[in-house]
C-alpha positions as CSV (number, residue, x, y, z in Angstrom):
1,X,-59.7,150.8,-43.1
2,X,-61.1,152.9,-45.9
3,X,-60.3,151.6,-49.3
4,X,-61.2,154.5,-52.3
5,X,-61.7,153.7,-55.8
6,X,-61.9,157.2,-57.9
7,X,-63.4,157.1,-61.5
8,X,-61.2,158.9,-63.9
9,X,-62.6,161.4,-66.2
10,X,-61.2,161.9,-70.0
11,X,-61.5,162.8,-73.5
12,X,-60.2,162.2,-76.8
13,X,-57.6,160.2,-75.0
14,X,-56.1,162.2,-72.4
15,X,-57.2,162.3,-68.5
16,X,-58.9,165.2,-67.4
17,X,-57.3,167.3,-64.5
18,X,-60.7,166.6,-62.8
19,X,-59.1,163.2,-61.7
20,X,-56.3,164.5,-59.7
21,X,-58.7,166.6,-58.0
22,X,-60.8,163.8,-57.1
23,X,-57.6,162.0,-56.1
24,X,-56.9,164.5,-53.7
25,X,-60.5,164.3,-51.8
26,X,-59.6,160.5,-51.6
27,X,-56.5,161.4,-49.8
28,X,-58.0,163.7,-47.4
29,X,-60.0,160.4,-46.0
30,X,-56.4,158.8,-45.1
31,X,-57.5,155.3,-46.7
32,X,-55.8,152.4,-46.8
33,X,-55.4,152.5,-50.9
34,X,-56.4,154.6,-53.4
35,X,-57.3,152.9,-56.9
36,X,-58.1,154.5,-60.1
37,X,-60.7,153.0,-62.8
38,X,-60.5,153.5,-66.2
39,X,-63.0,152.7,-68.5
40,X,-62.0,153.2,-72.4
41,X,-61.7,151.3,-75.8
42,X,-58.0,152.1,-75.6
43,X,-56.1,152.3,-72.1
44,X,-52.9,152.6,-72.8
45,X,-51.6,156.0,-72.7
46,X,-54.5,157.1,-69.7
47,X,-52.8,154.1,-67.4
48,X,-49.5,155.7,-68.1
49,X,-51.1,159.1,-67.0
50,X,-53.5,158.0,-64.2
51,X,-50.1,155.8,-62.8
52,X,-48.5,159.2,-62.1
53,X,-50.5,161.0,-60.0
54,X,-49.3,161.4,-56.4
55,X,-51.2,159.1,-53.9
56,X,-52.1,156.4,-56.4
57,X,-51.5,153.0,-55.6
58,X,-53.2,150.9,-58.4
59,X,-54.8,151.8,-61.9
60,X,-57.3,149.3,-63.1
61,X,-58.4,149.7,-66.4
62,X,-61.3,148.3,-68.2
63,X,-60.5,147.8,-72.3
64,X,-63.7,147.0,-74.3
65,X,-65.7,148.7,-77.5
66,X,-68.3,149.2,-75.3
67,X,-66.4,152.1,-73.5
68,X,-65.3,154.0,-76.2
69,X,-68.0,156.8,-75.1
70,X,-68.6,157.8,-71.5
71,X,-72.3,156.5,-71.7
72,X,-73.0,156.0,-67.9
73,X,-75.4,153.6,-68.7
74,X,-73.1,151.6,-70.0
75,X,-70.1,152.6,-67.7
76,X,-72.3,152.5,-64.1
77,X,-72.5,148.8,-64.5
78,X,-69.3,148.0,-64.9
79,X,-68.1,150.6,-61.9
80,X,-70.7,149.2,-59.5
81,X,-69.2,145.5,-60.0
82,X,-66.0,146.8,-58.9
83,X,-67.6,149.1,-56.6
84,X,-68.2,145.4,-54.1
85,X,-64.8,145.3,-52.5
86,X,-64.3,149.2,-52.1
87,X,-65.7,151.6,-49.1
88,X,-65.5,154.4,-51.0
89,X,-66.3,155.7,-55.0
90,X,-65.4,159.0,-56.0
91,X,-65.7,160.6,-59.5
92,X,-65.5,164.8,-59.9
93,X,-68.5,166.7,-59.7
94,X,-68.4,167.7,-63.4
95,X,-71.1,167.2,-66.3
96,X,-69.2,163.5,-66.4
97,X,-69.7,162.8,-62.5
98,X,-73.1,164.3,-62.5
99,X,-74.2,162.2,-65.3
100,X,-72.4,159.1,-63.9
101,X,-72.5,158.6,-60.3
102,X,-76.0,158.9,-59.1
103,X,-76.4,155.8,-61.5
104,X,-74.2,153.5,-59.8
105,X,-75.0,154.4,-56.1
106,X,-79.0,153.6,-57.6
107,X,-77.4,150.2,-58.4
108,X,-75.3,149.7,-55.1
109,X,-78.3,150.7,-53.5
110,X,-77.2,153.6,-51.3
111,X,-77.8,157.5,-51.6
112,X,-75.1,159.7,-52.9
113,X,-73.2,162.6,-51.4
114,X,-72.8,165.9,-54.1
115,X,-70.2,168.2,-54.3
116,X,-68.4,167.5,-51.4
117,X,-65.9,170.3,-50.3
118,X,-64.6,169.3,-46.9
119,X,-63.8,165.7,-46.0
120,X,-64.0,166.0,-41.9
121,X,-64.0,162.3,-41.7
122,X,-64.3,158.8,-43.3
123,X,-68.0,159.3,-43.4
124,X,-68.6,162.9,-42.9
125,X,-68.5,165.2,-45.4
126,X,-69.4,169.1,-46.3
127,X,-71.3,170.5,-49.4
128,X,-72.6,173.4,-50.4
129,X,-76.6,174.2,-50.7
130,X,-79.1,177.0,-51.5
131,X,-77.0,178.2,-54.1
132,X,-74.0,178.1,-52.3
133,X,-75.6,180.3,-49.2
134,X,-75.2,177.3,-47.0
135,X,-72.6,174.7,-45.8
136,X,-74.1,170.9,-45.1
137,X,-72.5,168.6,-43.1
138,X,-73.4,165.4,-44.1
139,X,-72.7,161.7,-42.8
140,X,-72.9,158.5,-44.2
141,X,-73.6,155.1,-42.1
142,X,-70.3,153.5,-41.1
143,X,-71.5,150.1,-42.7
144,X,-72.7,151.9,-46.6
145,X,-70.6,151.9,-49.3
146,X,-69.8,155.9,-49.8
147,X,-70.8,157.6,-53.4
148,X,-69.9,160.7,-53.4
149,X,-69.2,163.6,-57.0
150,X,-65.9,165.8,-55.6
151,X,-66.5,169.8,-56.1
152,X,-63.0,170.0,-58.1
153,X,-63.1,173.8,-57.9
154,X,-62.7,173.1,-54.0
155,X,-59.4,170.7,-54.1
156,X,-55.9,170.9,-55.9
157,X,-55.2,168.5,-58.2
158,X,-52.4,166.4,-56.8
159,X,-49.7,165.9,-58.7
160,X,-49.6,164.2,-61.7
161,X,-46.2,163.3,-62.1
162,X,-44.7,161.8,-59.0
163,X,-46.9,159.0,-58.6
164,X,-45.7,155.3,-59.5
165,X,-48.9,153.6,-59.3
166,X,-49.3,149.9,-60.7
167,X,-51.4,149.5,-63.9
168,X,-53.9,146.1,-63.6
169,X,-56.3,145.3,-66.8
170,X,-58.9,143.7,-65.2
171,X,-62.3,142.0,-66.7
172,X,-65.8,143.0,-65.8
173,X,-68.6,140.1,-65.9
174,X,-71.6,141.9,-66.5
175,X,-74.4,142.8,-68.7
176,X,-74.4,146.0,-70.1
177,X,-77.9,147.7,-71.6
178,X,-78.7,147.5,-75.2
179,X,-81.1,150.7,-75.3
180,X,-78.6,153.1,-74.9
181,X,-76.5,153.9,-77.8
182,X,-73.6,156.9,-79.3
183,X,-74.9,158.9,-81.9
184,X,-72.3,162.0,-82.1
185,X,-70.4,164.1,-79.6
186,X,-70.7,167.9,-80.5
187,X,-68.8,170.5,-78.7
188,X,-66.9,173.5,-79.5
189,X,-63.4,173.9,-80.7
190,X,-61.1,176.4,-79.5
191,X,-57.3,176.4,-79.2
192,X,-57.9,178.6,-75.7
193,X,-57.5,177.0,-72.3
194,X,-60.0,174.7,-70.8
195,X,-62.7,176.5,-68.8
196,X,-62.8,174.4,-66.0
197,X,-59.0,173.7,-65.6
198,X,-58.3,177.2,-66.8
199,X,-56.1,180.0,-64.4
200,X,-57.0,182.4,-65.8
201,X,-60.8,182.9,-67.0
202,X,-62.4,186.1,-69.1
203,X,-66.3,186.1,-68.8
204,X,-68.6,188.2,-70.2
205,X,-72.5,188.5,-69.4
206,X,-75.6,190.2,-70.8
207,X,-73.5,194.0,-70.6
208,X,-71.6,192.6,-73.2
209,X,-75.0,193.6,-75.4
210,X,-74.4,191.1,-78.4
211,X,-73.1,187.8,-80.3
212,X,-70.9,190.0,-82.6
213,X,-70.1,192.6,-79.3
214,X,-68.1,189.0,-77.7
215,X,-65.9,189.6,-79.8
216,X,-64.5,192.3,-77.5
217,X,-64.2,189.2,-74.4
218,X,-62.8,186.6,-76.8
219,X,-60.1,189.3,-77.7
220,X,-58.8,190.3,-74.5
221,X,-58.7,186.3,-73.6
222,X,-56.3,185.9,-76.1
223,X,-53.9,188.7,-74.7
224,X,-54.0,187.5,-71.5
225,X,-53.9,183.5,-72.6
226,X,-57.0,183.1,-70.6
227,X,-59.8,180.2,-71.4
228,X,-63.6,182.2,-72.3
229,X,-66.5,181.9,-70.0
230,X,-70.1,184.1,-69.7
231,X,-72.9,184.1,-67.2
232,X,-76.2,182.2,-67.8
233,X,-78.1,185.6,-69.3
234,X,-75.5,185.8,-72.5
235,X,-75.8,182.2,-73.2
236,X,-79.4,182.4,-73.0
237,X,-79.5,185.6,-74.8
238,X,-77.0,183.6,-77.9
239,X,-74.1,185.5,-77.2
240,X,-72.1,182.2,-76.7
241,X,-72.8,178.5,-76.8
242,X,-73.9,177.0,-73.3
243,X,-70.9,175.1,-72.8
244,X,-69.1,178.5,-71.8
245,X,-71.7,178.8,-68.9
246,X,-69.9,179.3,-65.6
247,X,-72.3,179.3,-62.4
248,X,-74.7,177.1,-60.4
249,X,-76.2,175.5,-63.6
250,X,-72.4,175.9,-65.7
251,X,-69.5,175.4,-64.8
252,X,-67.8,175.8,-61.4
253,X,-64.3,177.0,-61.6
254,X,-61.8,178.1,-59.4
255,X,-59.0,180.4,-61.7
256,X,-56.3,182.2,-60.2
257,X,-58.1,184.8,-61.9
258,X,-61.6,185.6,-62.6
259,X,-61.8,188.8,-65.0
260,X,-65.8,189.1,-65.1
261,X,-67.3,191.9,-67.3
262,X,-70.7,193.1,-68.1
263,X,-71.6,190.3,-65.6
264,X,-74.0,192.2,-62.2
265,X,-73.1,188.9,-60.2
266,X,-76.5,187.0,-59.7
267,X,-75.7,184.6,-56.8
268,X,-76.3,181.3,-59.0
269,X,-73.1,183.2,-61.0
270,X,-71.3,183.8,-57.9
271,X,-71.4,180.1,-56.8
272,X,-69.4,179.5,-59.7
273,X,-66.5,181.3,-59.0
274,X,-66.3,182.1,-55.1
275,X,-63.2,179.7,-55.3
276,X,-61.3,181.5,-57.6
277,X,-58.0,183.3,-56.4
278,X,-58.7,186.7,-57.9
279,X,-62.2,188.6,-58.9
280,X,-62.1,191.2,-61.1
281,X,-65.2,193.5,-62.1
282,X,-65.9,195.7,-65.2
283,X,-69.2,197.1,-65.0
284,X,-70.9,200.5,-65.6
285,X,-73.2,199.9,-62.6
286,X,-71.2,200.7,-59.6
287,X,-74.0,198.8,-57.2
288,X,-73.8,195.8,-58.9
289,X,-73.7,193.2,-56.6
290,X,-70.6,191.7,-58.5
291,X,-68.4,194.3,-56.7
292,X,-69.4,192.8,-53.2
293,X,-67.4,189.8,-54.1
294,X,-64.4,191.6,-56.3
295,X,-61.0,192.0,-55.2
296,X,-60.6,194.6,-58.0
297,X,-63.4,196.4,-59.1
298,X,-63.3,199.1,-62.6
299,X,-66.9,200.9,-62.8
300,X,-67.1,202.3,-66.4
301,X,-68.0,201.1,-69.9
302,X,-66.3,198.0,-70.7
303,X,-65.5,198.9,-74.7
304,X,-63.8,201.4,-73.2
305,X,-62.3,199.9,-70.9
306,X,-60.9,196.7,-71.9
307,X,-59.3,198.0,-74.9
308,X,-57.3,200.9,-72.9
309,X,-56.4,197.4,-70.4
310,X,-55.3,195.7,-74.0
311,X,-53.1,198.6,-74.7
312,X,-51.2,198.9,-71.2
313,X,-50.7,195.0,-71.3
């Protein structure tokens, strides 16, 4: 029987909804067990998190200085020791997983699976390729350990309050690397939703025309309590920092709503955001291909247009 062990993702102390995601992948193998790592300086209040999430049936944690920073070259040690008596490691196909995983399945030995979106078996998967253009199907050897990052904008999040999982601190005999080291974490800080957990999302692209001309996206965010994305031409262009990337090489998102504008819908942005529950388009190029994809689509000039939308809302 298939036995999972899914690597939670957090930050500042609180899990990312990345893990309950992942959790639900797990669950679509039907394994025997279903076991959450943790790997922090301070475990407390994650375990009491990571416990509740449907499906769950143990939460190990690993407490040690060490952790405080998700460093996969410090963590992928640690995660392939306990990796031995699983079938199965999971971890969400986010800048975290991405970083992480391919590091421990290079120390187990075995290749990795990326992005899975379908689980059609124990040991078959599907991902996406070519930008998203294709569907893979993808199978592991019965007797290899599986490695595999979960596409997070394909899954639910399972629930994270009716679990009752056990919480085990357990101790991890290995060496960990001395040429890797935490300098400083710097990100951006905004009291608006999380892009990638977000439901509702307001993006802006190179039609927006300027840094100071965002102002117009960040606004109309606010009135609709929606987290801020853009396409890869602003943030290359300095409208917004690269962390607000949505797409192939961003983030990928699935929103109950996707309010894109100024964006023509390059297909490496359109792999971002072909999960989300509702598309809508503001552009002043009516054959854009954005509108191919839109369930709503407004062809006109978005300073314009998004205020008049401001004022009926």
């Amino acid at each position: 029987m298939s036995k999972i062990l899914v690597i939670a993702e957090h930050l500042d102390g609180k899990l990312n909804s990345s893990t309950a995601r992942a959790v639900s992948a797990a669950k679509a193998v039907a394994p025997e067990a279903i076991d959450v790592l943790i790997l922090a300086d301070r475990v407390e209040t994650l375990a009491v998190d990571a416990a509740k999430i449907d499906g769950v049936n143990r939460v190990l944690t690993v407490e040690r200085s060490e952790n405080a920073h998700a460093l996969a070259a410090m963590l992928a040690p640690q995660i392939a020791k306990v990796a031995a008596s699983y079938s199965h490691v999971f971890a969400p196909s986010t800048t975290f997983g991405k970083d992480l995983l391919p590091r421990v399945a290079a120390l187990l030995g075995v290749g990795q699976v990326s992005d899975v979106i379908t689980v059609a078996g124990p040991h078959a998967f599907t991902r996406p390729m070519y930008a998203g253009n294709a569907i893979v199907d993808v199978e592991v050897p019965a007797e290899q350990i599986v490695v595999a990052t979960i596409r997070t904008a394909s899954w639910p999040a399972a629930s994270m309050s009716s679990g009752s999982a056990t919480v085990e601190s357990i101790q991890v005999d290995v060496a960990l690397p001395t040429h890797t080291r935490f300098v400083e974490l710097k990100q951006g800080k905004s009291d608006r939703p999380d892009l990638q957990s977000a439901s509702r999302v307001v993006s802006g692209g190179r039609g927006v025309g300027s840094k100071e001309n965002f102002d117009i996206i960040y606004k109309f965010a606010d009135k609709i309590g929606a987290a801020v994305g853009a396409s890869r031409a602003a943030v290359d262009a300095g409208y917004v920092p690269n962390e607000l990337q949505v797409g192939q090489t961003g983030k990928i998102i699935a929103p109950e709503l996707y309010v894109a504008v100024g964006i023509s819908g390059a297909i490496q942005h359109l792999t971002g955001i072909k999960d989300a529950g509702t598309i809508v388009a503001i552009n002043k190029d009516g054959e854009a291909p954005i509108f191919e994809i839109a369930d709503i689509g407004l062809v006109g000039d978005l300073f314009k247009l998004l205020p008049e939308l401001e004022q009926a809302l």
